[in-house]
Each structure stands twice: as C-alpha cells, then as structure tokens.
C-alpha positions as CSV (number, residue, x, y, z in Angstrom):
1,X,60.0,66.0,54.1
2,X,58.9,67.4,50.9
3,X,62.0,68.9,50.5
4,X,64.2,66.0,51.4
5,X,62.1,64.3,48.7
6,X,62.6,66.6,46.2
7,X,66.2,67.3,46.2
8,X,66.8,63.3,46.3
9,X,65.1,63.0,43.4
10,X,66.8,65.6,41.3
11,X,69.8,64.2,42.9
12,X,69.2,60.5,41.1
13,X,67.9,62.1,37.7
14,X,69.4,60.2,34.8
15,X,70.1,61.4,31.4
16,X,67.6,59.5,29.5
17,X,64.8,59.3,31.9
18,X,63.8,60.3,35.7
19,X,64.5,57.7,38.1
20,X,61.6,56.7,39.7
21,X,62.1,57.0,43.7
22,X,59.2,55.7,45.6
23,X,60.9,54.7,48.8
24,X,59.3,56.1,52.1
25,X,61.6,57.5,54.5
26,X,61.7,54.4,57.1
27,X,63.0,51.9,54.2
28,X,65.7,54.4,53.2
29,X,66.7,55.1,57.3
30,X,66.6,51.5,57.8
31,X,66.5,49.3,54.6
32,X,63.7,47.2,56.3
33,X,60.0,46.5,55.1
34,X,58.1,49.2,56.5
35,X,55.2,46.9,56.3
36,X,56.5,44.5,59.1
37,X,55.7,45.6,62.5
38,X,58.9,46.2,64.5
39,X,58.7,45.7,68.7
40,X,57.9,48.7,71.3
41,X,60.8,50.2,72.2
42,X,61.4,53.3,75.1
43,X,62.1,56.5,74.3
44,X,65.5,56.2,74.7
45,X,66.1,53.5,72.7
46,X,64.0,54.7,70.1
47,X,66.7,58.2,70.1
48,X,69.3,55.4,69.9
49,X,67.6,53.6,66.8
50,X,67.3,57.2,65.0
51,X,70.9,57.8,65.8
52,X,72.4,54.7,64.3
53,X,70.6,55.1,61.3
54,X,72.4,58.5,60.2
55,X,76.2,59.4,60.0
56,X,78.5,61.2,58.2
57,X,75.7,63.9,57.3
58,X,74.6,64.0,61.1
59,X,78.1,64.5,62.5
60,X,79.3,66.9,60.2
61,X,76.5,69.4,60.1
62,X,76.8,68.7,64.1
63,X,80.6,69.5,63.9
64,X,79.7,73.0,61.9
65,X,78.3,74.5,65.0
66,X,81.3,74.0,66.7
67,X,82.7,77.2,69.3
68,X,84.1,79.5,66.7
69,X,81.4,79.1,65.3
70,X,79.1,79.9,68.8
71,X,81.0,83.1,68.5
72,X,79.9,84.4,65.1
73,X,76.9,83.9,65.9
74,X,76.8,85.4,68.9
75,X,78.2,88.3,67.3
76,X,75.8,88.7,65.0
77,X,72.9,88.2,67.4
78,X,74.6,90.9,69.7
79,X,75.1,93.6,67.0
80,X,72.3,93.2,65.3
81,X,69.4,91.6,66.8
82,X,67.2,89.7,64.9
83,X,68.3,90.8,61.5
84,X,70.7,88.2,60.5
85,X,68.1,85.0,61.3
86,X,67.6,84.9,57.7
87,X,70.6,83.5,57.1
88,X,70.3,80.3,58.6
89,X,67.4,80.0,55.5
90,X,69.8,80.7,52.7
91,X,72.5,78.8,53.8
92,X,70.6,75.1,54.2
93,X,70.6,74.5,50.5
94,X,73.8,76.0,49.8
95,X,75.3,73.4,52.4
96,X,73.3,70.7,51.5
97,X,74.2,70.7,48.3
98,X,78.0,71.1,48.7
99,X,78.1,68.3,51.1
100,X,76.1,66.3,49.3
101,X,78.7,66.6,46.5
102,X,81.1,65.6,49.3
103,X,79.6,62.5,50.1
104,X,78.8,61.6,46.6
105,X,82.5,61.8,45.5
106,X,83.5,59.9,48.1
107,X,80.7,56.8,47.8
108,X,81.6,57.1,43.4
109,X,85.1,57.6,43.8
110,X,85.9,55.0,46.5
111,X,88.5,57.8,48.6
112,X,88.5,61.4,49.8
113,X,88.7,64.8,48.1
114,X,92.6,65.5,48.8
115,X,93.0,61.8,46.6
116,X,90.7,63.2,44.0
117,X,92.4,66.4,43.9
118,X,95.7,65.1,43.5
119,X,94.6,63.0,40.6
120,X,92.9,65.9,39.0
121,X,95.1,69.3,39.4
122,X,98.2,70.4,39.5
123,X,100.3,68.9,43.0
124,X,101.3,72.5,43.9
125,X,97.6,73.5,43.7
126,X,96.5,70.7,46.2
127,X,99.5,70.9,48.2
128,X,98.9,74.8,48.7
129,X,95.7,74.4,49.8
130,X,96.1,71.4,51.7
131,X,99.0,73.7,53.7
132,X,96.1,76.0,53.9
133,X,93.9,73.5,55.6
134,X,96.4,72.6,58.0
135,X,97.1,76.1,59.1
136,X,93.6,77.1,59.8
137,X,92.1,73.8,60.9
138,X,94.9,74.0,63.8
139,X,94.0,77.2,64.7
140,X,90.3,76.3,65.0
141,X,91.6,73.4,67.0
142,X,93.3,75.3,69.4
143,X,90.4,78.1,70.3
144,X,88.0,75.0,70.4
145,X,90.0,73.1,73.1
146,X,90.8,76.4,75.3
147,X,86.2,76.9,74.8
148,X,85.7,73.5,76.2
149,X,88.2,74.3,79.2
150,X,86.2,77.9,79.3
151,X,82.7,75.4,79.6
152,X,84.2,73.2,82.2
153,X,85.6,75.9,84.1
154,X,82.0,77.7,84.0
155,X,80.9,75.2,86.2
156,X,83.6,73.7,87.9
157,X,86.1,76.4,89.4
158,X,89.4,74.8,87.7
159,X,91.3,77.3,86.2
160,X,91.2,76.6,82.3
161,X,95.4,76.8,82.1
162,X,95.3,73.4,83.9
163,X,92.4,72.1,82.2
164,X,94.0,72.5,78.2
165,X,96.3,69.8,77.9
166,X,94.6,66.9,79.7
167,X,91.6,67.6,77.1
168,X,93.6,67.7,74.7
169,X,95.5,64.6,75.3
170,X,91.9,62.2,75.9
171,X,90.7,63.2,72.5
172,X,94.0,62.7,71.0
173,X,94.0,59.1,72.6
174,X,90.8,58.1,71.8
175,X,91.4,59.0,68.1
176,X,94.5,57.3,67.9
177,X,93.7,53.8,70.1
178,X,89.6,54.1,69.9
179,X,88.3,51.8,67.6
180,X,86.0,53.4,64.6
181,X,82.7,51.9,65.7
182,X,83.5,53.8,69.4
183,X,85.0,57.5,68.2
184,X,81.9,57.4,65.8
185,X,79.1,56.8,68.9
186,X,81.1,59.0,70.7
187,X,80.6,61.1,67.9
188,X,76.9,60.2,67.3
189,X,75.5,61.1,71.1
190,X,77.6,64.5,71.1
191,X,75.2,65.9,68.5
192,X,72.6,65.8,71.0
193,X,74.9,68.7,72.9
194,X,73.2,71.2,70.6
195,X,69.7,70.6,71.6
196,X,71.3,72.8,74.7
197,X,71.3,76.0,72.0
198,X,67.7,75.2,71.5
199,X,66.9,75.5,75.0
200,X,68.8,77.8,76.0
201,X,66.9,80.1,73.1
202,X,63.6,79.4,74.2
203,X,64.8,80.8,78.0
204,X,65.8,84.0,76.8
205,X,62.4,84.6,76.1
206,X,62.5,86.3,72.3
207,X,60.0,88.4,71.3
208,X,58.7,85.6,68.3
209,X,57.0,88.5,66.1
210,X,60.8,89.7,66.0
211,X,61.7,86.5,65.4
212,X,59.4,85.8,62.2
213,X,59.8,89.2,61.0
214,X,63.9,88.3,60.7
215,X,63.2,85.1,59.0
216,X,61.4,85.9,56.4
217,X,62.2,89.7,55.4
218,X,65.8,89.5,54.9
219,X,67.9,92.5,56.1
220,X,70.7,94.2,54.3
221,X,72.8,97.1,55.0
222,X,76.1,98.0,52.5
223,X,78.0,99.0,56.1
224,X,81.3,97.5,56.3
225,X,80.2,96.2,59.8
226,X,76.9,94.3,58.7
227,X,79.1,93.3,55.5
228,X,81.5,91.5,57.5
229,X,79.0,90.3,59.6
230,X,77.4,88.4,57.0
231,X,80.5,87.4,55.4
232,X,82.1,85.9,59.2
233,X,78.3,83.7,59.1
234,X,78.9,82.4,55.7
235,X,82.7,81.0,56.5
236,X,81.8,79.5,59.5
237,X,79.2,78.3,58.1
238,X,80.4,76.7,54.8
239,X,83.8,75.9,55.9
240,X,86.3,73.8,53.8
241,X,87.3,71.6,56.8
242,X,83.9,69.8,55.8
243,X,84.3,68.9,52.8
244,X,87.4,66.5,53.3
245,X,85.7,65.3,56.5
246,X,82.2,64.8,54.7
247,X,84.0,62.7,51.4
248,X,86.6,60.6,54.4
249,X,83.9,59.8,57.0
250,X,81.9,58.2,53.9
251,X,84.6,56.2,52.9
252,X,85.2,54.6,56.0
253,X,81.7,54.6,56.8
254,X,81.0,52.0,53.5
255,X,83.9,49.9,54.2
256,X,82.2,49.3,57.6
257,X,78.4,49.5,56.7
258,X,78.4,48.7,52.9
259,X,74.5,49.0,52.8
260,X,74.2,46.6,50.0
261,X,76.5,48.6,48.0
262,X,80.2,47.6,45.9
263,X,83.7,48.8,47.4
264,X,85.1,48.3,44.8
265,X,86.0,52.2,43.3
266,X,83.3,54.0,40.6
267,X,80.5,51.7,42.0
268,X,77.4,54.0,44.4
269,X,74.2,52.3,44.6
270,X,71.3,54.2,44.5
271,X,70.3,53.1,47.5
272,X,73.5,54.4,49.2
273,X,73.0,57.8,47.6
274,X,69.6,58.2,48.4
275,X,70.6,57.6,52.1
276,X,73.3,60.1,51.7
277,X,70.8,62.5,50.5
278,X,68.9,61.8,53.3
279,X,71.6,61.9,55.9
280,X,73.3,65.3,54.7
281,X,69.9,67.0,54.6
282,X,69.3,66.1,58.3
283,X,72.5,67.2,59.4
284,X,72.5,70.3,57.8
285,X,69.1,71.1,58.7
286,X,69.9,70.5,62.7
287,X,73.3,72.5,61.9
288,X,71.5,75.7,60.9
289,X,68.5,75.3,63.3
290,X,71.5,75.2,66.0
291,X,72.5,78.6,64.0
292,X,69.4,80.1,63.9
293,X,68.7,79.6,67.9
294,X,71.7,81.0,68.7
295,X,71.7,84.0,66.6
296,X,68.0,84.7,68.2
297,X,69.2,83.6,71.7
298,X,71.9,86.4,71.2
299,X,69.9,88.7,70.0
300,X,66.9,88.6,72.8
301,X,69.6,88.9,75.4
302,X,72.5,91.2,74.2
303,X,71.5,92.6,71.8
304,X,68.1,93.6,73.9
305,X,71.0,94.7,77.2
306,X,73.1,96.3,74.8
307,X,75.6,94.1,75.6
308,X,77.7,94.0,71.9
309,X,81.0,93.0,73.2
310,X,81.5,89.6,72.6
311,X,84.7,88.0,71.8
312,X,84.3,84.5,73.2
313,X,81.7,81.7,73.6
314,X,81.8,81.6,77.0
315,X,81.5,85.4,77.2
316,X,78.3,84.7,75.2
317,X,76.9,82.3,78.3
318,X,78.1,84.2,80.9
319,X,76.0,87.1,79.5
320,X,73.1,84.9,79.7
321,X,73.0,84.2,83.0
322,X,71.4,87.8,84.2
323,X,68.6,87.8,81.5
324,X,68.0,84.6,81.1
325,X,68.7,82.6,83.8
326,X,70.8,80.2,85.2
327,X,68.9,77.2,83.5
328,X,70.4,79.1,80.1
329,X,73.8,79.7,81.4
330,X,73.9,76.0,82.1
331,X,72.5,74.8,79.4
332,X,75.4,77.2,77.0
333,X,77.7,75.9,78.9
334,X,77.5,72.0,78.5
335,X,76.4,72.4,74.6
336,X,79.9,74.6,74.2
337,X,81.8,71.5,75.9
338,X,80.1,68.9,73.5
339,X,80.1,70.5,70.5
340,X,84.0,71.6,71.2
341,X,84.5,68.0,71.6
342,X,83.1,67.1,68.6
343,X,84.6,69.7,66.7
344,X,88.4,69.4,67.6
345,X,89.2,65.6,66.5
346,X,87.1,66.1,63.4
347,X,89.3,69.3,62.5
348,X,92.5,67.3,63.7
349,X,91.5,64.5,61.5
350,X,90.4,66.4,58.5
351,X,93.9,68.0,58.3
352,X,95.4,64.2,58.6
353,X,93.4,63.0,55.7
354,X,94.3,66.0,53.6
355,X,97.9,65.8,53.8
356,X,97.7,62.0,53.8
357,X,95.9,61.8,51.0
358,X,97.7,64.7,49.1
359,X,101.1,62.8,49.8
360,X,99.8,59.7,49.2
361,X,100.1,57.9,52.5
362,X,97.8,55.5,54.3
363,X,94.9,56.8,56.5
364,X,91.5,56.3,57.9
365,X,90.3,56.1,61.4
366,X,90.0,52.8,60.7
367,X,93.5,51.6,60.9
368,X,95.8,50.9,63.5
369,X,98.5,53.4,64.5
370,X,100.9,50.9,63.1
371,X,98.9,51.1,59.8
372,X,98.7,54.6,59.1
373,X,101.6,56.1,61.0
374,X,101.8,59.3,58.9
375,X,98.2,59.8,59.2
376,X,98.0,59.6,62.8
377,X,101.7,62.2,63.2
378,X,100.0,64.8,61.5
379,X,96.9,64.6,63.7
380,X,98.6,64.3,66.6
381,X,101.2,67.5,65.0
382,X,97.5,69.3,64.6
383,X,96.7,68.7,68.4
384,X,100.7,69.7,69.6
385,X,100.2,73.0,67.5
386,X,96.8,73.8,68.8
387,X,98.4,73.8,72.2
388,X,101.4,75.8,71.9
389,X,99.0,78.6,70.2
390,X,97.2,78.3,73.7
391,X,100.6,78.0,75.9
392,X,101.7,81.2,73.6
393,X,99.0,83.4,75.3
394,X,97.3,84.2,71.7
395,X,94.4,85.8,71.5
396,X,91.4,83.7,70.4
397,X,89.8,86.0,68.5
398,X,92.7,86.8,66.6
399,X,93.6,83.6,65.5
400,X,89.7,83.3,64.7
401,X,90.5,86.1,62.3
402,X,93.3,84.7,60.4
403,X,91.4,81.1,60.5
404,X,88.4,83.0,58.8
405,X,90.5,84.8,56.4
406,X,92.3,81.4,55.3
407,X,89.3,79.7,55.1
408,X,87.8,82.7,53.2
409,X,89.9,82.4,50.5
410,X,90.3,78.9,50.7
411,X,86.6,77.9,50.1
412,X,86.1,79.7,46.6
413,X,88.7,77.0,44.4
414,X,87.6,74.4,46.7
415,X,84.4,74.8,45.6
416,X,85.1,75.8,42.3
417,X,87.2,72.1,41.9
418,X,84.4,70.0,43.8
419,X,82.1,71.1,40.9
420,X,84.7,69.8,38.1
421,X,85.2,66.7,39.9
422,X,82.0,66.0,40.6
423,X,80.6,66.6,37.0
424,X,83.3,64.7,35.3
425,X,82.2,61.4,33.5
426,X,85.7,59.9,34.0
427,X,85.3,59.8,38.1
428,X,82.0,60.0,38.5
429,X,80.6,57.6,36.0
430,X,77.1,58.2,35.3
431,X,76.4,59.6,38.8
432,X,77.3,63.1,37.6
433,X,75.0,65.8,38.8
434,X,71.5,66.6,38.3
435,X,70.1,70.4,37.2
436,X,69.5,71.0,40.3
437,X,73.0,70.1,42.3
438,X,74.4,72.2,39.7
439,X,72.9,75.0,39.8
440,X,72.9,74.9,43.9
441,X,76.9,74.2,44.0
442,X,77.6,76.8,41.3
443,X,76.0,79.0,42.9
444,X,77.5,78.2,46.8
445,X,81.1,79.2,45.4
446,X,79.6,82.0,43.6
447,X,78.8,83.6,46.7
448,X,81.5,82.5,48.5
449,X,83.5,84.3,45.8
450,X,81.7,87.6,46.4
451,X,82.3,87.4,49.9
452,X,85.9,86.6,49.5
453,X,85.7,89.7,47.8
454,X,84.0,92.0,50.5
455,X,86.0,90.8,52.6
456,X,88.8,92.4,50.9
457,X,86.4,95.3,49.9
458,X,86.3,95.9,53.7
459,X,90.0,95.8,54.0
460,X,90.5,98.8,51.8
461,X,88.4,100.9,53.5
C-alpha cells in the first residue's frame, strides 16, 4: 500500500510545491467519509462493492494475461523452471507507469492516444502504426478465440472447428448491441477467471525455496534461447494494444462516472487522477501476480517432467493434469476461457478506436451502431479476419510469432511518443509528469528498445 502511496504522490507533484495527499485508500475507492459506518454486507457483495469501485486499470491489466500470453509463460516456466519469476518483479513498475501515462492522457486530453497522435506527428507515422495495430491485434484475436474453443472443448467433447464461429459471433454481438454499463460488468467479473492461475499454481505443489530463490536473485544467461525468452515475456507483457485501450476505456469511463471531475477537454481533477493511480496499480499488480503463478505453475510441472514442448495454452493444462491433478487441469481450463473472453473484444476494440481515431471518425462503446458505424466495421473486420486466419488452418504459434515481432517493434515509438505527449505543457496542462513517471517511462521504452534489438541480435545468428 506503501507503494501505491508513494507513486501517487510523485504522480500529483507540482512544480512549485508537493501536493499534499492525505486521502486513505477507502475515500479514494469510494469518494465516501470513511468515518460513517456503512451496513454489513456478505461476502459476495462485498467482492461486488470492490469490483465497482475499480475499472479501466482492473480490466486492462486483467486483459494482459490473456492466452498468448498463458503461452509465453508457460514457455518460460517449461524451459527454464523457476529462473524467469523475477520478471513478474521488474515489469510491475514498468507497466504501471506506462499505463498510468495512458490513463492520464486520456482523463487531461478528453480522447484517446490514436486522437493525440494524429494531432501531434506526422499522419503517415500514426497511420503506419495504427496499420501495425490492426495486423497484430487481429492475429492475437484469432489465436484467442480458437484457446477459448481449446478450454471449452477441454471439458466438453465439442470439436473446437464447430465451436470458433459461434464464440466469435456472441462477443461480436454483445460489443456491438450491449450497452456500456453491461460489456464493462461483463468485463469486471471475468477478471476473477485468473484467480484460477493462482490455484491452479498452488496444486502443482512448487517447491517454495525454488520459488523465493527465482524472485529475488534474478537469472541471466546471454543464450539466444533464454534471450528470446526474456524478450517473448516483456512483449506480452507490455503490449501496445494497452495503451489505446487503457487512454479509450478512460474516456468513456468519465463520460459515464465523472467522479466529480470536468468533461470538458484539458480539465483532470486530482481526485480522478489519484483514483487512476490507484486503479492502474491494482490491475497491474493482479496482472503480473497472474504472470508470476503461471510461470511457477509451469515450471513445478514441466519443467520438473521435462516436459518443454509447449506450443499452446491448452497444451499447458493438459500437461497438468498428470502432476497436478485434475482440480488444476480444471481450474486452467476455465481461467483460459475467461481471460480469452476478455481479451478478444478488448483487442477487437482497441484496433477500432485506433483507426477511428486516426481517421477521425466517431467511436466509443458507448454509442449506438447507428452512431459510430465506422467504429463498429472495423471491429467487426477485426473479428471476420481473426476467423478466416482460423478457417485457413494457420498455425497459432506462428501467427503468435509475427504478432510478437509487430508488436516488438511497434512498442519502442509508441512509447517513445507517449513520453512527448505526455510531458507536453500544450496537452497536458500542468498535469505533466513527475520525476518519477519520467524516469519509469523513459526507461520502459528504453528496454523495450534493447529488446527490439535482441530480438534482431537473435535473428542474425
């Protein structure tokens, strides 16, 4: 909590003096007088009460963990055992800090990062990387939907051929027809899918003195293999899909929970940003604790079997099963249908806001289909492309690839132009950032650079 704490305040420093943040963390979750009792509630409505109270943060760092993303870590687990849990550590700042940038441009600015873009840098820039974002965000889409089928099919015998286009049809339908308030519940309650990572880990039965020993004495090889390894973690886990979801999702979010704050463009409360803070923080946090369990759950299974070959998610639960149980193996199987549900409209739709944006156009999830027609064709284009890459017969993991090499590449100047924007007086007013947001998001596309460049580096050789 100290944490939280901390990188709020450095957040809200001003130029001529610190501002003073004494707020404890139920007045910034709810913006109600901690002093006045408040009724007994269940469990379960309690869960619910927590829920409502975060959003764009929550969702997104939920969405991160999404069945590509099952796979890299699986991998890693697999090949290396417990020598990549580190990473989960050094990426929560790194990711906190870029999304919080996110979320900060779009409370200041009033619209997303393909607006801001457009307004800032040259159109064939944004429109090459927005093309970019499109491309890979389709192909994540498309190895997502064919995982869920894999989950379903894991425990119902339907063969996962049959099962593609109906699931990809209901999440296109409730995007386009479900009202906000119901996509972002829906949303909201398929977080909770990943607490099935969790328990799945603790089944496997890791040995913990392993476990400590790979989170806290980082491992490093210069092998091309552990290189790429380490390289695979970091795109999936800092992937530029995020930031245009993170910077939409708080748009809309203020037009329909204003918190007190203005709509009108270049006005952020402080109270709005400190509950971004807090918001981000806890879905990034729950997004690399999802990470770190199934990296460990990997690694006290396969790696332990010697059981390396992993090319799919549901590979990864299947394996399971044997070692750990058939608790486990369930427990994989719904948490890859959840978070693959989560993941494919919020890929779908981050591709639609891009290109809307870039061009221009009207969007939000907020508007009628009549409203936003553009906006809703290119979604519905992403979810038609993701399933002719399925009816093609392509190989998931080698679309994976060419998503992680886009993305790759794509995430360096992405980061390099969210640190322009979001240091620039003219847009952001005098909520520019602190020291400490600096120095974090500098160094987030620094490292992303590097890798960019090891994974050329491993290309060569």
């Amino acid at each position: 909590m100290r944490l939280v704490d901390f990188v709020v305040r450095s957040i809200e420093q001003k130029r001529h003096g610190e501002y003073q943040v004494s707020v404890r963390v139920s007045t910034i979750l709810n913006d109600k007088d901690p002093t006045k009792s408040e009724p007994k509630s269940s469990s379960f409505a309690g869960v619910a009460e927590f829920l409502k109270t975060l959003g764009p943060g929550l969702i997104t760092g939920a969405s991160d963990d999404d069945p590509s993303g099952i796979v890299t870590y699986s991998m890693a687990g697999a090949a290396f055992g417990y020598a990549t849990l580190w990473t989960s550590l050094v990426s929560f700042p790194l990711m906190a800090s870029v999304q919080f940038i996110c979320a900060k441009i779009g409370l200041v600015y009033g619209c997303g990062l393909a607006e801001v873009m457009r307004k800032s840098f040259p159109r064939k820039l944004v429109y090459t990387a927005i093309a970019a974002l499109v491309i890979a965000n389709t192909i994540n889409a498309a190895a997502d939907i064919q995982a869920i089928a894999a989950g379903i099919n894991l425990l119902i015998p339907v063969p996962i051929i049959i099962l593609i286009l109906p699931i990809a049809v209901a999440i296109l339908i409730v995007q386009v027809w479900g009202s906000y308030g119901t996509i972002i519940k829906i949303f909201r309650w398929l977080t909770l899918s990943l607490f099935a990572y969790i328990g799945a880990a603790f089944l496997a039965k890791p040995d913990w003195s392993q476990v400590l020993r790979g989170t806290v004495l980082p491992t490093f090889h210069l092998d091309s293999e552990f290189l790429s390894t380490l390289v695979a973690i970091l795109g999936t886990t800092i992937s530029p899909y995020l930031f245009f979801w993170q910077s939409n999702h708080e748009v809309e979010e203020k037009k329909k929970n204003p918190r007190g704050g203005d709509l009108r463009r270049g006005h952020a409360t402080s109270s709005e940003l400190k509950h971004a803070a807090w918001d981000v923080n806890a879905g990034m946090l729950l997004s690399n604790v999802v990470m770190f369990f199934i990296i460990l759950s990997a690694a006290a299974t396969l790696h332990k079997s010697e059981n390396q070959e992993i090319e799919t998610a549901t590979q990864a639960a299947e394996a399971l099963k044997p070692i750990a149980g058939r608790a486990a193996f369930v427990l994989m199987s719904f948490g890859l249908i959840g978070t693959g549900v989560l993941a494919v409209p919020i890929l779908t739709a981050s591709a639609a806001f891009g290109v809307a944006e870039a061009l221009g156009w009207e969007c939000g999830l907020d508007k009628k289909p009549g409203r936003a027609k553009e906006f809703y064709l290119v979604m519905a284009g992403c979810t038609l492309g993701a399933l002719l890459i399925n009816y093609l017969g392509i190989h998931p993991m080698k679309a994976l690839f060419v998503t992680a090499v886009i993305n790759g590449f794509l995430a360096p100047p992405l980061l390099v132009a969210l640190m322009i924007v979001s240091n620039d007086p003219k847009i952001m007013g005098n909520r520019v950032n602190g020291w400490l947001i600096n120095f974090l998001g500098w160094t987030t596309a620094a490292v992303m650079s590097i890798a960019a460049i090891i994974l050329v580096c491993t290309w060569l050789r």
